[in-house]
py3Dmol code that shows the C-alpha trace and the ligand (Angstrom):
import py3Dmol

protein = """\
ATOM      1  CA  UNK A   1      60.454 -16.633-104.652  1.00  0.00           C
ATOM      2  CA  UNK A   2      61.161 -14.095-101.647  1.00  0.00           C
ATOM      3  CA  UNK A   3      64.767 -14.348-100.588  1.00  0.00           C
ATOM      4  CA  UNK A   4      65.203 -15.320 -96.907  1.00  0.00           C
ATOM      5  CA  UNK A   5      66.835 -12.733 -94.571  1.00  0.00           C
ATOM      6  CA  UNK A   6      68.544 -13.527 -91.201  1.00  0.00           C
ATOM      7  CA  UNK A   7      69.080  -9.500 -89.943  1.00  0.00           C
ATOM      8  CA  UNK A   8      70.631  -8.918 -86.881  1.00  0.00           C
ATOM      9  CA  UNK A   9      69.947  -5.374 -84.937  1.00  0.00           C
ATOM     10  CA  UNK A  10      73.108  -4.714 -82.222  1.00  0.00           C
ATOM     11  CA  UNK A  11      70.516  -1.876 -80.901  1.00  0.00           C
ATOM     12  CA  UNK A  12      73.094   0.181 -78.233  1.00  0.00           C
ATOM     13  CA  UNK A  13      75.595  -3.062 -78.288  1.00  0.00           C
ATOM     14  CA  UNK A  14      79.058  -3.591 -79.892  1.00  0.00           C
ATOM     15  CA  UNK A  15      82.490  -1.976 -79.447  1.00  0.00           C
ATOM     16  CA  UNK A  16      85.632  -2.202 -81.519  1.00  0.00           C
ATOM     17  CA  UNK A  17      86.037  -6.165 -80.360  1.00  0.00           C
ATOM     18  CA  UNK A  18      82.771  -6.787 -81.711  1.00  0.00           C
ATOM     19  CA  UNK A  19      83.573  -6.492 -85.332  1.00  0.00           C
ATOM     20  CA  UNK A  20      85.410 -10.025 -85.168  1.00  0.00           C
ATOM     21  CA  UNK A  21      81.856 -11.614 -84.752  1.00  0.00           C
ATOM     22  CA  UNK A  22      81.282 -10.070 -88.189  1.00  0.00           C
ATOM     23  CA  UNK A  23      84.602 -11.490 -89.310  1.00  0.00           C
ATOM     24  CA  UNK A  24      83.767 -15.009 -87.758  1.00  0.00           C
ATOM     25  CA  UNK A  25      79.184 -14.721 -89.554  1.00  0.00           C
ATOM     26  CA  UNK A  26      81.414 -13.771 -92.870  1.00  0.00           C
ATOM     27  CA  UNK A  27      83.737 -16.733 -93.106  1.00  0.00           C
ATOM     28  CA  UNK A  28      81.237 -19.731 -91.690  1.00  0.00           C
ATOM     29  CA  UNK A  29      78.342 -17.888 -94.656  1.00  0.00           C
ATOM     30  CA  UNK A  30      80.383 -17.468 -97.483  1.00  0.00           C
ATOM     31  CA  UNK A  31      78.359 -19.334 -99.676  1.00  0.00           C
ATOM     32  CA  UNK A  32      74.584 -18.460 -97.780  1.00  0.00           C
ATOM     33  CA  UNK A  33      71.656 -19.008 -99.245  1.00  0.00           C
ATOM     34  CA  UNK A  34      70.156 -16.129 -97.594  1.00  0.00           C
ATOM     35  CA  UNK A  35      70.871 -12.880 -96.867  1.00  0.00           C
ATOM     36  CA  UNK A  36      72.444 -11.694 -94.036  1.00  0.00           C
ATOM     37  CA  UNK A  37      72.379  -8.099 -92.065  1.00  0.00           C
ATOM     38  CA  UNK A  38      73.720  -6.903 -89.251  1.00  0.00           C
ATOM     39  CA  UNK A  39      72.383  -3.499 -87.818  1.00  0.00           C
ATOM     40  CA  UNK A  40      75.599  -2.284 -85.463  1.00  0.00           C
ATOM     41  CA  UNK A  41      75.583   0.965 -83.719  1.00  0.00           C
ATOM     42  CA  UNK A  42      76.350   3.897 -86.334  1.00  0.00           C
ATOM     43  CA  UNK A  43      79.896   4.383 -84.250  1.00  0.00           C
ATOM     44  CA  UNK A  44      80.729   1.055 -86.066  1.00  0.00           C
ATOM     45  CA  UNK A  45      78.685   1.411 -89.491  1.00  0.00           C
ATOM     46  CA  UNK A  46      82.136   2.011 -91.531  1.00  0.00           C
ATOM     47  CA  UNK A  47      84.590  -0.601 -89.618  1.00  0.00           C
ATOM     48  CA  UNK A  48      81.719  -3.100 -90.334  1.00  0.00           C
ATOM     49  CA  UNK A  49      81.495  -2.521 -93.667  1.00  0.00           C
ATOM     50  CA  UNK A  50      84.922  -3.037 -94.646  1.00  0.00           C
ATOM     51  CA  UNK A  51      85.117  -5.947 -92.088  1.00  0.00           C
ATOM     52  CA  UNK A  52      82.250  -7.809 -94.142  1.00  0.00           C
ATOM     53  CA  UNK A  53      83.356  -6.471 -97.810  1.00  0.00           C
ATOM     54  CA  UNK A  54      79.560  -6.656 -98.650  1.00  0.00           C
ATOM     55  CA  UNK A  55      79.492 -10.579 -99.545  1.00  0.00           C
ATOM     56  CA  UNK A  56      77.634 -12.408 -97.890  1.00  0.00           C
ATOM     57  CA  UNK A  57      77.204 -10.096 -94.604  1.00  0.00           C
ATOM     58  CA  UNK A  58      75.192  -6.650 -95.156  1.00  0.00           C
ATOM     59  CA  UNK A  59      75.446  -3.556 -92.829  1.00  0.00           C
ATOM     60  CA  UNK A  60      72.713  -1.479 -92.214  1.00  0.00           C
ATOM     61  CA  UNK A  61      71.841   1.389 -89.889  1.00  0.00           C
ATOM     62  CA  UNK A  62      69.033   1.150 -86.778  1.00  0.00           C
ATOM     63  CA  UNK A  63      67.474   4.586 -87.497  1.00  0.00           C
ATOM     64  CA  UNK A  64      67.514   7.207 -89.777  1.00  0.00           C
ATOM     65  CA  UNK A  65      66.210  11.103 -89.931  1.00  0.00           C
ATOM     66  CA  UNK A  66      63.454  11.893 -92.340  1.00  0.00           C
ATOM     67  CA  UNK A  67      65.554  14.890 -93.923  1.00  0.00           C
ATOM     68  CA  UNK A  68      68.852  14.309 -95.704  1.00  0.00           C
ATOM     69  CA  UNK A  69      70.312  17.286 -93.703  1.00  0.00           C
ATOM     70  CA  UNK A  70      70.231  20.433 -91.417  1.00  0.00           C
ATOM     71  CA  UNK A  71      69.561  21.472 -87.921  1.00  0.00           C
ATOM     72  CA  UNK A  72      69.291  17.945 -86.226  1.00  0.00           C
ATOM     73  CA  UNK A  73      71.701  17.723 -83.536  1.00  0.00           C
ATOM     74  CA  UNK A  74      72.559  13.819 -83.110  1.00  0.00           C
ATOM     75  CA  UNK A  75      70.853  12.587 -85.954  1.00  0.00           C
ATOM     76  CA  UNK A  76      71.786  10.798 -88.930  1.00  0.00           C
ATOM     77  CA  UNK A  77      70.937  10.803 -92.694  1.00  0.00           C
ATOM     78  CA  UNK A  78      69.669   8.107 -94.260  1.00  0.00           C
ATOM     79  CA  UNK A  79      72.378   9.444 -97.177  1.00  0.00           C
ATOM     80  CA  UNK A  80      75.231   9.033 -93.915  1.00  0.00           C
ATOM     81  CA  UNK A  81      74.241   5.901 -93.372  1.00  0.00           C
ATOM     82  CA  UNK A  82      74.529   4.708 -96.764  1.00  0.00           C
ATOM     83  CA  UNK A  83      78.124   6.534 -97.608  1.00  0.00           C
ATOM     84  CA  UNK A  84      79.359   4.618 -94.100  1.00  0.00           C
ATOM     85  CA  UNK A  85      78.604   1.108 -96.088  1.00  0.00           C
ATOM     86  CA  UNK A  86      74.668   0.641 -94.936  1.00  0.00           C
ATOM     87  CA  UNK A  87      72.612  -0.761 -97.498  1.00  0.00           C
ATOM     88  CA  UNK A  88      69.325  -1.324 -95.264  1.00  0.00           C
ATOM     89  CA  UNK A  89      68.149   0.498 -92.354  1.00  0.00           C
ATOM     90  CA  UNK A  90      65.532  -0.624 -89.580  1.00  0.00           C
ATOM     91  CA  UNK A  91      62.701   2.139 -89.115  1.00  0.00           C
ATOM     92  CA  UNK A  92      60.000   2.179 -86.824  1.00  0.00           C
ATOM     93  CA  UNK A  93      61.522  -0.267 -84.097  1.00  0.00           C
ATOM     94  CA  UNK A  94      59.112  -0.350 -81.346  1.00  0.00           C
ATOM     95  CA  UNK A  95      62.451   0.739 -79.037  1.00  0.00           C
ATOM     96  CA  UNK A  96      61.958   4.237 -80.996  1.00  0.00           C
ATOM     97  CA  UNK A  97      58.782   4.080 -80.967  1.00  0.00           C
ATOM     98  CA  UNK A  98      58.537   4.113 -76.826  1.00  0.00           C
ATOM     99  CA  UNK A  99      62.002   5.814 -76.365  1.00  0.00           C
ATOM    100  CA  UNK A 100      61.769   8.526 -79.045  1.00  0.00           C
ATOM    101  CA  UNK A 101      57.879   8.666 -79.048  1.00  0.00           C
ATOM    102  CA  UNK A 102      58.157   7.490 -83.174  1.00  0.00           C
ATOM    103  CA  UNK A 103      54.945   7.552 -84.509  1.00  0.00           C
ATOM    104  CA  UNK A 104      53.429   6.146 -87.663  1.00  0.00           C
ATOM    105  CA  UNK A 105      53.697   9.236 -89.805  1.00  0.00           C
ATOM    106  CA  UNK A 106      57.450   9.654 -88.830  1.00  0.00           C
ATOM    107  CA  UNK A 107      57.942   6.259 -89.782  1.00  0.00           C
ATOM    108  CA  UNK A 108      56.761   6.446 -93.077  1.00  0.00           C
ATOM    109  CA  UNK A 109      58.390   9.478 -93.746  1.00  0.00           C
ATOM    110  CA  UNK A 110      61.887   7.947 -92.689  1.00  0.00           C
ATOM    111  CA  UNK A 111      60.957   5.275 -94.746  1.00  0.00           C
ATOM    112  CA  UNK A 112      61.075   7.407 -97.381  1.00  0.00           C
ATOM    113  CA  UNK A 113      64.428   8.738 -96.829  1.00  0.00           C
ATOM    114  CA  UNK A 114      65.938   5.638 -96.528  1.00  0.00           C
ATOM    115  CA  UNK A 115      64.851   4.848-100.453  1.00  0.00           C
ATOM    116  CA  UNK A 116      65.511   8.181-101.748  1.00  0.00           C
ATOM    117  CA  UNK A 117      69.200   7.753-100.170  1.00  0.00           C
ATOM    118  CA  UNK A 118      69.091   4.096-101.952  1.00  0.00           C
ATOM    119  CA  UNK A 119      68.376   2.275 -98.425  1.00  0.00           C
ATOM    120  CA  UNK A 120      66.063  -0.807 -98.081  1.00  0.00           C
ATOM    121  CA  UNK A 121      63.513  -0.022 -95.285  1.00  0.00           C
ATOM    122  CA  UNK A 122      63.171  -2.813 -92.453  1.00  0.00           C
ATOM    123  CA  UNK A 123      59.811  -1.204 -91.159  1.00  0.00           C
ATOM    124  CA  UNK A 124      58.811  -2.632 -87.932  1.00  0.00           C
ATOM    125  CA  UNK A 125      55.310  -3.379 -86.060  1.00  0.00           C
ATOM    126  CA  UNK A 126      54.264  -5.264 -83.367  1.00  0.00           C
ATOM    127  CA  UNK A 127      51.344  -4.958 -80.629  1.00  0.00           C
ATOM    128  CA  UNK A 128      52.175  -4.281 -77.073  1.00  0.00           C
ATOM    129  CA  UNK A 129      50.694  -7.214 -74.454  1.00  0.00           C
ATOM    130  CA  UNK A 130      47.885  -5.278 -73.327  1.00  0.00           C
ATOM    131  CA  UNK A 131      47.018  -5.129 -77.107  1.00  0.00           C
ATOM    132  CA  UNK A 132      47.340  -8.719 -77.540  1.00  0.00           C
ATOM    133  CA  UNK A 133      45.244  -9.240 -74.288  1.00  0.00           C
ATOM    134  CA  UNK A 134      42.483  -6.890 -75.636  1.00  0.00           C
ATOM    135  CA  UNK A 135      42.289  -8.828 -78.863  1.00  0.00           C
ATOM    136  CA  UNK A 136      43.018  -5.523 -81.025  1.00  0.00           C
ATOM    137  CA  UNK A 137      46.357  -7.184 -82.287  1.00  0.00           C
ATOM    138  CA  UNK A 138      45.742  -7.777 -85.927  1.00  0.00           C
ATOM    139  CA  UNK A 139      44.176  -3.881 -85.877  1.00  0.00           C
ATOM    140  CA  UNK A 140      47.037  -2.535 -84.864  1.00  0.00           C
ATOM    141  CA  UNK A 141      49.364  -4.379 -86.895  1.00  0.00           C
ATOM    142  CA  UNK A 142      46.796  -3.023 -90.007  1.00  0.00           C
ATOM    143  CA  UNK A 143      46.948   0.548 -88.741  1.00  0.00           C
ATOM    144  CA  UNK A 144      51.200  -0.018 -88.088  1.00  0.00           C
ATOM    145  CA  UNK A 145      51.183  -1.554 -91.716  1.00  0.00           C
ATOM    146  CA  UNK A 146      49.396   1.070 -93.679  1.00  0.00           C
ATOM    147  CA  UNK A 147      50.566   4.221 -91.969  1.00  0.00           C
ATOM    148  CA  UNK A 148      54.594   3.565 -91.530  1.00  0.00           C
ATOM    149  CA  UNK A 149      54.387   1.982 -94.933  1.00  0.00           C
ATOM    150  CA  UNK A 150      54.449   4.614 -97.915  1.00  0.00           C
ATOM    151  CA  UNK A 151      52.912   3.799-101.072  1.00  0.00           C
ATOM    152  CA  UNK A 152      55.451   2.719-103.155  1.00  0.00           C
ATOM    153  CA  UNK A 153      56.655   0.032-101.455  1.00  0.00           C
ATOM    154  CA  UNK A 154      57.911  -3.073-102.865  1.00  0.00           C
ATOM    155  CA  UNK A 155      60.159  -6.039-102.000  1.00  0.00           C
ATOM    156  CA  UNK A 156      62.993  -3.930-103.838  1.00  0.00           C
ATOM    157  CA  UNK A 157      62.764  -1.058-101.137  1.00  0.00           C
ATOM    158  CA  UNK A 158      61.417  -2.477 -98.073  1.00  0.00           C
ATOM    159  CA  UNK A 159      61.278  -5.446 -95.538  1.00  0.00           C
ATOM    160  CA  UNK A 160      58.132  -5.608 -92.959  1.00  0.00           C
ATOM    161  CA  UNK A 161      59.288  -7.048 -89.639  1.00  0.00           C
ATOM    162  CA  UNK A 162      56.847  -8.194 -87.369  1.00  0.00           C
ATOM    163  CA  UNK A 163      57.991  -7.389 -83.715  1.00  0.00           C
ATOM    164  CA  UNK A 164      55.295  -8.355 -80.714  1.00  0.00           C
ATOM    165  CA  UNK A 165      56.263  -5.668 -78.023  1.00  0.00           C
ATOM    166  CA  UNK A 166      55.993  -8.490 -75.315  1.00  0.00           C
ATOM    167  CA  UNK A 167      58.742 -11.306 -76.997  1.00  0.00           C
ATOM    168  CA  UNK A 168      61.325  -8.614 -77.240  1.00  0.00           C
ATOM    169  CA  UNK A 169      64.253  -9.145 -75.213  1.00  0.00           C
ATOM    170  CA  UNK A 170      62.084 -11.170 -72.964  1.00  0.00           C
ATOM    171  CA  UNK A 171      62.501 -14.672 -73.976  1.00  0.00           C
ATOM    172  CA  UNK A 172      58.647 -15.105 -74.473  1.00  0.00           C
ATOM    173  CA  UNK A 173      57.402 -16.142 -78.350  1.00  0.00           C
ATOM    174  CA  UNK A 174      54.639 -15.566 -79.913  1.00  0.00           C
ATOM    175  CA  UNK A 175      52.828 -19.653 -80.773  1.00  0.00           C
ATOM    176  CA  UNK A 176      53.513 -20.543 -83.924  1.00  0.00           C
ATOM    177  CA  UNK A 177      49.685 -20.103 -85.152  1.00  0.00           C
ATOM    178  CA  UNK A 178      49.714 -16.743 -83.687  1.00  0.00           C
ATOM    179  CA  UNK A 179      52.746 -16.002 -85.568  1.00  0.00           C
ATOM    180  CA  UNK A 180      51.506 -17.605 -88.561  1.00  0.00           C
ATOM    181  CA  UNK A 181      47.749 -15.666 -88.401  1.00  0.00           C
ATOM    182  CA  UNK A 182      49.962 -12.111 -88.277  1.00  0.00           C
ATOM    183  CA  UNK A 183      52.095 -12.601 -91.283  1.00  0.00           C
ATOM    184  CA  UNK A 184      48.908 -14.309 -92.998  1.00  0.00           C
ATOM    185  CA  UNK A 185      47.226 -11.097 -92.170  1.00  0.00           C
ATOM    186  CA  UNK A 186      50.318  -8.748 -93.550  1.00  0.00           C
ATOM    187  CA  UNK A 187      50.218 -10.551 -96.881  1.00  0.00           C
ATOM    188  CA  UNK A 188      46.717  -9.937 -97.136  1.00  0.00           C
ATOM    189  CA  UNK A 189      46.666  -6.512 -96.534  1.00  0.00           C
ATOM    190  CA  UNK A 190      49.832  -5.838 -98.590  1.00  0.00           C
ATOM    191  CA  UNK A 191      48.065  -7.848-101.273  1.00  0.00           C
ATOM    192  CA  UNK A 192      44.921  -5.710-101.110  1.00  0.00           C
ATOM    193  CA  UNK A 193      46.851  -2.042-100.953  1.00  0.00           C
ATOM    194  CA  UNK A 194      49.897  -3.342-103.430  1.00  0.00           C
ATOM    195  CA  UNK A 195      48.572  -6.059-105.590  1.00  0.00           C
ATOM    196  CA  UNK A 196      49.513  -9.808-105.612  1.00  0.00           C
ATOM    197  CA  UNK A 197      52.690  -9.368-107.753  1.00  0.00           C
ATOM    198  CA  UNK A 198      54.365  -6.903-105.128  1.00  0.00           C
ATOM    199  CA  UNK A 199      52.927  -8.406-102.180  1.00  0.00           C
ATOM    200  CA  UNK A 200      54.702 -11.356-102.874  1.00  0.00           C
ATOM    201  CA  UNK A 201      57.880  -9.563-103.148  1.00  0.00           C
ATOM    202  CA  UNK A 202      58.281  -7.997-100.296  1.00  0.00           C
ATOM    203  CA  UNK A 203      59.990  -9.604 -97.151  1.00  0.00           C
ATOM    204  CA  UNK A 204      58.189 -10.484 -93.684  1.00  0.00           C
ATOM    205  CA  UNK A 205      60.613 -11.142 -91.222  1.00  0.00           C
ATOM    206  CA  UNK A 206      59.263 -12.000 -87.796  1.00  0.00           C
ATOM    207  CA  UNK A 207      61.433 -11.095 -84.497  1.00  0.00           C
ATOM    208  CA  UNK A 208      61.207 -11.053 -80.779  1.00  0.00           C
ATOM    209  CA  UNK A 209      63.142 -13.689 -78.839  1.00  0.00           C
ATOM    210  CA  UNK A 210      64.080 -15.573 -81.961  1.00  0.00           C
ATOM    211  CA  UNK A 211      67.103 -18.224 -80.350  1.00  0.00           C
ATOM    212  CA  UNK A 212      68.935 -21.180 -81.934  1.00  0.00           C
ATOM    213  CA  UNK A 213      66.216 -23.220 -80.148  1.00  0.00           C
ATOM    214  CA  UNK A 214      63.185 -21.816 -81.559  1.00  0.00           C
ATOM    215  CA  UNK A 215      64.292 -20.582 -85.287  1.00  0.00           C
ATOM    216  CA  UNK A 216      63.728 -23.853 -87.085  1.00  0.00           C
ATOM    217  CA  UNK A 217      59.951 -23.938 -85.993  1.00  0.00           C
ATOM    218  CA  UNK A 218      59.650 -20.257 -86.880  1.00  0.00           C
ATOM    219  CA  UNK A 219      60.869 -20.333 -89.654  1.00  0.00           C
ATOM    220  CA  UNK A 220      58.859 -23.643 -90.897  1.00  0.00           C
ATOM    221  CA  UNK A 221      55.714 -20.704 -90.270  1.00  0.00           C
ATOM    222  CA  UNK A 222      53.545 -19.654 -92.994  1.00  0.00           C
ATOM    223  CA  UNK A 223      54.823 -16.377 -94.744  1.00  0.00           C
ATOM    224  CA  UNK A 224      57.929 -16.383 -92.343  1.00  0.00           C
ATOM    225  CA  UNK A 225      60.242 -15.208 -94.402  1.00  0.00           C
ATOM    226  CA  UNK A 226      63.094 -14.648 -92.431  1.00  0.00           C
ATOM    227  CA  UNK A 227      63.966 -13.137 -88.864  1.00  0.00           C
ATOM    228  CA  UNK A 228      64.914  -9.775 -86.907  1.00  0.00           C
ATOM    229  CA  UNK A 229      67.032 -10.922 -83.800  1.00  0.00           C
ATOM    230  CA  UNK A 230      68.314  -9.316 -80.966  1.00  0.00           C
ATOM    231  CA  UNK A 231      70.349 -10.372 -78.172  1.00  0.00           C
ATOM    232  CA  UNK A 232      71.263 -13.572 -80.085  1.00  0.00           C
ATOM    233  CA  UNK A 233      72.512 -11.913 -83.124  1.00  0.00           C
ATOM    234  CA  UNK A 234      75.619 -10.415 -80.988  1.00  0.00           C
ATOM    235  CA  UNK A 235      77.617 -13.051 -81.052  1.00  0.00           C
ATOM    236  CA  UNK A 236      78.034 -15.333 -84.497  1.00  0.00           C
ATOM    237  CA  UNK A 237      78.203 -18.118 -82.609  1.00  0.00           C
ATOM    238  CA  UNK A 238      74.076 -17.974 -81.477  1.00  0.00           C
ATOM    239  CA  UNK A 239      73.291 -16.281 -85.243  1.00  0.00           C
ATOM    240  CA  UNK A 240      75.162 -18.590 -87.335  1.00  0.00           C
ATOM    241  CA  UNK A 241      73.016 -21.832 -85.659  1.00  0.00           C
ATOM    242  CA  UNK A 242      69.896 -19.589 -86.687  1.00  0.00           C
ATOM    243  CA  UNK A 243      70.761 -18.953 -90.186  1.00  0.00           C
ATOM    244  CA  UNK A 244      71.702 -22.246 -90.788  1.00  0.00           C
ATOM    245  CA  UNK A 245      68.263 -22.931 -89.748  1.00  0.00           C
ATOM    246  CA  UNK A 246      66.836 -19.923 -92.006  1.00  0.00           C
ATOM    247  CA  UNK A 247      69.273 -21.985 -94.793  1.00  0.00           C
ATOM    248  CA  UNK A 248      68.259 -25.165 -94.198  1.00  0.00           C
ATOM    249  CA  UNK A 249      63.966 -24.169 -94.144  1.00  0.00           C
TER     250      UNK A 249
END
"""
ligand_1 = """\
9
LIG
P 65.403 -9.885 -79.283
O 65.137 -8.493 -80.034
O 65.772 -10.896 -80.339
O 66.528 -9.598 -78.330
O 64.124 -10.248 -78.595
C 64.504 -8.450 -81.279
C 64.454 -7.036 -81.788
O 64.209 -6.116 -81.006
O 64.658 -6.788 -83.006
"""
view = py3Dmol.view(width=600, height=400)
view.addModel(protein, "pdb")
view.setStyle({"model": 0}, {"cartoon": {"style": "trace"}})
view.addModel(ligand_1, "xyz")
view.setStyle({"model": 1}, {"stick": {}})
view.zoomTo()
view.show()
């Protein structure tokens, strides 16, 4: 049985203040059947972690380097992240992917910096619209899949969240078959490259405009294991409704 995961990613959000919506997720999930991670901005990795305590809330970081250390002016260590309380890290966001031109290869290989530094990888894929429109999706979610994806991978180390490009931020979703014929296709593949017993281990979250409204009947999905949200994991009073839901699926 695959755990479920509600993860929250703050991408460039959150301030001091914003640590008592961590405060507010830990007290109302104290007893969670899931897990739970937030991503904050690094400026707030350490003040998050001792505001959650590690039980039942998780920190982790939104990005890490591929090298532990060096000449890499702004950029963080997977190793940082984890001595500042992360225990998880999202890789291969499709944010760094267009802002930071990220590509496959430098995913994998942050991927495996994050579990040499003890991290669990949340590697992320997604097609962009025009992908979707051209009917290439499920290609490009194979190619995403099996080059940001090291071998060695296993529901241990790493969480696979499918992103569509399109339902980030922009309140469109992904129908529920179309959701449920990409993470069909991700266990198939991972059960082809890894073998049924790891397959099955490892975590596929899906995210893009996941709300309160919508998380029940996502989550309800075939091989929905869980979610990556956005704007409504900024405030625990729009996560909490969907981890209940996550809770209650
Ligand atoms: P959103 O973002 O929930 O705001 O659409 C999801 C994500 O980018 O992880």
């Amino acid at each position: 049985m695959r755990q479920k995961l509600a993860a929250g990613n703050w991408k460039m959000n959150g301030m001091g203040p914003a640590l008592a919506e961590l405060e507010t997720l830990t007290k109302t999930h104290k007893k969670s059947a899931c897990e739970i991670l937030i991503c904050p901005p690094a400026t707030l990795l350490s003040r998050a972690s001792e505001a959650v305590n590690g039980n039942p809330v998780a920190i982790g970081g939104q990005d890490c380097h591929a090298n532990s250390s060096g000449a890499h002016t702004g950029d963080l260590s997977a190793e940082m992240l984890r001595e500042a309380g992360a225990t998880a890290v999202i890789l291969g966001h499709s944010e760094r992917r267009a802002d930071h031109g990220e590509s496959n290869k430098t995913v994998a290989a942050k991927t495996m910096a994050a579990w040499e530094s003890g991290l669990i990888a949340v590697v992320c894929l997604g097609e962009t619209l025009e992908e979707r429109e051209s009917g290439s999706t499920l290609k490009i979610v194979g190619t995403q899949l099996a080059a940001s994806l090291p071998d060695g991978a296993n529901g241990v180390n790493s969480v696979v969240a499918y992103e569509p490009v399109w339902a980030i931020g922009t309140g469109k979703v992904p129908t529920l078959e179309q959701i449920a014929e990409v993470h069909n296709f991700l266990r198939t593949e991972l059960t082809s490259r890894f073998g049924e017993e790891i397959a099955d281990s490892i975590r596929l979250l899906y995210g893009g405009s996941v709300k309160p409204g919508n998380a029940a009947e996502i989550f309800a999905t075939s091989n929905v294991d869980g979610a990556l949200v956005g704007g409504a994991s900024l405030k625990a009073a729009d996560f909490s409704p969907i981890i209940q839901a996550l809770e209650a699926s």
